[in-house]
C-alpha atoms as a printed R data frame, in Angstrom:
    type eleno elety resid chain resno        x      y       z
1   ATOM     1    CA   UNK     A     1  -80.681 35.918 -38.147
2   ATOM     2    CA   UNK     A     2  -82.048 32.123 -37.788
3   ATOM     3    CA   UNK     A     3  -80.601 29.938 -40.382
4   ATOM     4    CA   UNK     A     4  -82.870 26.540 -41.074
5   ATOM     5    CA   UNK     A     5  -81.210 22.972 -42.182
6   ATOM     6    CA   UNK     A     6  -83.593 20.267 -43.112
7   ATOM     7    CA   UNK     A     7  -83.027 16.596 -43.205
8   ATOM     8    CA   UNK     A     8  -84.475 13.274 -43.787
9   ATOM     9    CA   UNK     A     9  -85.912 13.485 -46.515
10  ATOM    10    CA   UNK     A    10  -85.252 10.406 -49.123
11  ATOM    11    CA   UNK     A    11  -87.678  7.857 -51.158
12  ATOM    12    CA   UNK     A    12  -89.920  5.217 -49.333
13  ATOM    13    CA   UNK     A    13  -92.419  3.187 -50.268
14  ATOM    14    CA   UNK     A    14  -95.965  4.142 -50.385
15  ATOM    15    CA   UNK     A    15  -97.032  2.988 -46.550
16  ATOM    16    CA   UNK     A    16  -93.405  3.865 -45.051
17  ATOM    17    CA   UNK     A    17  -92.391  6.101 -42.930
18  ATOM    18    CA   UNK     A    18  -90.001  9.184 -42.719
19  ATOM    19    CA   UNK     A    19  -88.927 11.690 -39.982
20  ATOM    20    CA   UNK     A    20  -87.922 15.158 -41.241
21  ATOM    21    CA   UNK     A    21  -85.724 17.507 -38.747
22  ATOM    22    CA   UNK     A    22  -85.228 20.878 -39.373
23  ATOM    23    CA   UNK     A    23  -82.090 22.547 -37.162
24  ATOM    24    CA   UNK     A    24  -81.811 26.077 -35.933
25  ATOM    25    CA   UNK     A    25  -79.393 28.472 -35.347
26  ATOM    26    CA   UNK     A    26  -79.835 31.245 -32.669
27  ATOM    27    CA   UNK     A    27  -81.063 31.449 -29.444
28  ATOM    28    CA   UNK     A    28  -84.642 32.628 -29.875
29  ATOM    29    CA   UNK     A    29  -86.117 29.166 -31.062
30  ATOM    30    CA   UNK     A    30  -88.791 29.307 -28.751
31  ATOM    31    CA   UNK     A    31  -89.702 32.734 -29.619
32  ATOM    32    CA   UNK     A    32  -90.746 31.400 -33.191
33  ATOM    33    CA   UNK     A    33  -93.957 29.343 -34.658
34  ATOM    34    CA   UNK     A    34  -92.150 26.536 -36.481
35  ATOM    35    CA   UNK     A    35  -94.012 25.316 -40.255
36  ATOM    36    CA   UNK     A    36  -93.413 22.411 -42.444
37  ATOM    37    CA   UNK     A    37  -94.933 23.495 -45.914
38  ATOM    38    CA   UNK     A    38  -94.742 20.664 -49.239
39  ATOM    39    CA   UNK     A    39  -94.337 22.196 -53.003
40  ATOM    40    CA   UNK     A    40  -95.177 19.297 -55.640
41  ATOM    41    CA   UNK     A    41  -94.235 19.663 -58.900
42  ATOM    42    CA   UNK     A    42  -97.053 21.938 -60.974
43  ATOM    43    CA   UNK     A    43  -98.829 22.866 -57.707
44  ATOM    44    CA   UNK     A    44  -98.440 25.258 -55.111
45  ATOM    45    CA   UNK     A    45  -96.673 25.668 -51.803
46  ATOM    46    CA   UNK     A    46  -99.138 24.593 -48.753
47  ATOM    47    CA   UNK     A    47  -99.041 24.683 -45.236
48  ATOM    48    CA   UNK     A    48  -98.941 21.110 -43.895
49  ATOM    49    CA   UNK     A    49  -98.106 21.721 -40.348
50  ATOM    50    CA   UNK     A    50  -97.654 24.036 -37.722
51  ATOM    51    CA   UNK     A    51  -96.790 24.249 -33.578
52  ATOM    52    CA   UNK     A    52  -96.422 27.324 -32.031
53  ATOM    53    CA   UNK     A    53  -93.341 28.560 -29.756
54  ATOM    54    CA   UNK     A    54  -94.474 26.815 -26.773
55  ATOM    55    CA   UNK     A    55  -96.120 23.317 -28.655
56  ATOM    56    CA   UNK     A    56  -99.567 24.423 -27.095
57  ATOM    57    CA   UNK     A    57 -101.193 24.878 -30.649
58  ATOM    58    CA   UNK     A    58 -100.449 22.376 -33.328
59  ATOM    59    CA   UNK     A    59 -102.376 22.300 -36.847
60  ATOM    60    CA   UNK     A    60 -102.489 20.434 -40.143
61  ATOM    61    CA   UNK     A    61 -103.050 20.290 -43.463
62  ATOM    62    CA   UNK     A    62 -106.325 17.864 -43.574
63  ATOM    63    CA   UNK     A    63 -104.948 15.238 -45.592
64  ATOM    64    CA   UNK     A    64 -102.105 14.603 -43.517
65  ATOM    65    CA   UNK     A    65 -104.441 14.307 -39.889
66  ATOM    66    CA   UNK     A    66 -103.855 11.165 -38.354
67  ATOM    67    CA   UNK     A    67 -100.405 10.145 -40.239
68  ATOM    68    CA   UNK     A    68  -98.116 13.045 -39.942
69  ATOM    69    CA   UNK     A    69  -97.059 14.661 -36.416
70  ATOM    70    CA   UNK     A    70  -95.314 17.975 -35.394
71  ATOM    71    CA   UNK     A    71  -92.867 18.203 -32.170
72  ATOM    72    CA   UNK     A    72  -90.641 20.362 -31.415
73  ATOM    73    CA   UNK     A    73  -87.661 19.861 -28.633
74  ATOM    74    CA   UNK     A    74  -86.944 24.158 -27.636
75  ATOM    75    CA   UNK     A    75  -83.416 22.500 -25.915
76  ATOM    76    CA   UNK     A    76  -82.329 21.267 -29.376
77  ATOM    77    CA   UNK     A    77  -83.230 24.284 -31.727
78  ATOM    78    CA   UNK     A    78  -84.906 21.498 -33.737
79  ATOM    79    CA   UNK     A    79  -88.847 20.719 -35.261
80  ATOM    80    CA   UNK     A    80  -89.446 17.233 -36.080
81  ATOM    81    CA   UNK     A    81  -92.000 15.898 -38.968
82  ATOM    82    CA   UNK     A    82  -93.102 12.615 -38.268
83  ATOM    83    CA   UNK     A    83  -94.684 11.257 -40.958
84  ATOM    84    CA   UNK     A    84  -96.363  7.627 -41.453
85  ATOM    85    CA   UNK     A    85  -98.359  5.476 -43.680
86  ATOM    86    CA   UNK     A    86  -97.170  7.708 -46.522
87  ATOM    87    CA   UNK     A    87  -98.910  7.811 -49.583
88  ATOM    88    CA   UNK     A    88  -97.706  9.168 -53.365
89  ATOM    89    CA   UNK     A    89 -100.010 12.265 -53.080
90  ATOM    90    CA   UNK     A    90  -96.939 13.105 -50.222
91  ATOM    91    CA   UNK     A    91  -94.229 13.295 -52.868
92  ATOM    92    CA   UNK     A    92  -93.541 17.247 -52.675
93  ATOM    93    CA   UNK     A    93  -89.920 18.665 -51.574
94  ATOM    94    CA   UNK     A    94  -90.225 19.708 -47.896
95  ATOM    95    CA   UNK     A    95  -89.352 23.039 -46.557
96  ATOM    96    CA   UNK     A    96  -89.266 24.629 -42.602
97  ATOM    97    CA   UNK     A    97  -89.977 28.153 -42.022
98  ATOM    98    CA   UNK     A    98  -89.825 30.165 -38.860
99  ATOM    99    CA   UNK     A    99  -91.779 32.874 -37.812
100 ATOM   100    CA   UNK     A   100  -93.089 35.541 -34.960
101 ATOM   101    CA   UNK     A   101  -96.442 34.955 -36.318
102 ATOM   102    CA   UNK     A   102  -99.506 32.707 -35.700
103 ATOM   103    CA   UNK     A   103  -99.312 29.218 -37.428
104 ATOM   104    CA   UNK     A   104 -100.841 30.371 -41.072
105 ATOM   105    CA   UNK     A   105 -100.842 28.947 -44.340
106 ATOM   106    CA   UNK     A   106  -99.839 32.235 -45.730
107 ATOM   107    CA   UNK     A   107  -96.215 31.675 -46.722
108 ATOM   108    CA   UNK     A   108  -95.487 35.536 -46.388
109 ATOM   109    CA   UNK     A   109  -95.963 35.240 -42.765
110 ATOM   110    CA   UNK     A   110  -92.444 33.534 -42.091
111 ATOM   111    CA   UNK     A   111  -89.120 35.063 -42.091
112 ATOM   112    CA   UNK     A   112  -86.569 32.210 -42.381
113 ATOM   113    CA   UNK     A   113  -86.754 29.097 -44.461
114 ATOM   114    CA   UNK     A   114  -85.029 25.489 -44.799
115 ATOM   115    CA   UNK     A   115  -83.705 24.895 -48.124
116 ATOM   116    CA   UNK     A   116  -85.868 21.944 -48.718
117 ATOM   117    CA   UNK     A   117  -85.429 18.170 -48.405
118 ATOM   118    CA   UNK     A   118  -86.944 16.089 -51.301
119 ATOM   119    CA   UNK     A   119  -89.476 13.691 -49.873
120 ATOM   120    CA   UNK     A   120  -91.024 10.635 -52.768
121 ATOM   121    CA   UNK     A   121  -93.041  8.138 -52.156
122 ATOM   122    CA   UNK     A   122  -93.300  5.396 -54.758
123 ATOM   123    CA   UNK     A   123  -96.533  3.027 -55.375
């Protein structure tokens, strides 16, 4: 059982920055593909990055390419978001997933999840 615990989530101004963590328990971190997917209100859950158990492969969501980046440290059970020059479109709440899969956009794909950290950014 891997149990996820997001933070750093909070309201910024469009521009800003933020840097989402997501802790987790166990001892088989490095065995899992770590996700950050973004729910807004009205729309559905997508993918906006992934980095696979070794930080080899790394992907994102288009829109985010350039201003958003994935790390993970395998010694800390923890997956960082970082996440600059933030724009409204980014208002969504947040959630990390874990899984023994390649990094997918298919939310079915991941066994354990974060409980979400709200992330807004105002105009």
């Amino acid at each position: 059982q891997v149990q996820l615990v997001e933070s750093g989530g909070g309201l910024v101004q469009a521009g800003g920055s933020l840097r989402l963590s997501c802790a987790a328990s166990g001892r088989t971190f490095s065995s899992f593909t770590m996700v950050w997917f973004r729910q807004a209100p009205g729309k559905e859950r997508e993918l906006v990055a992934g980095i696979s158990g070794s930080g080899e492969y790394i992907s994102y969501l288009g829109s985010v390419k350039g201003r958003f980046t994935i790390s993970r440290d395998n010694a800390k059970n923890t997956v960082y978001l970082q996440m600059s020059s933030l724009k409204p479109e980014d208002t969504a709440i947040y959630y990390c997933a874990a899984g023994r899969v390649d990094v997918s956009g298919n939310a079915r794909g991941y066994d354990y999840w974060g409980q979400g950290t709200q992330v807004t950014v105002s105009s």
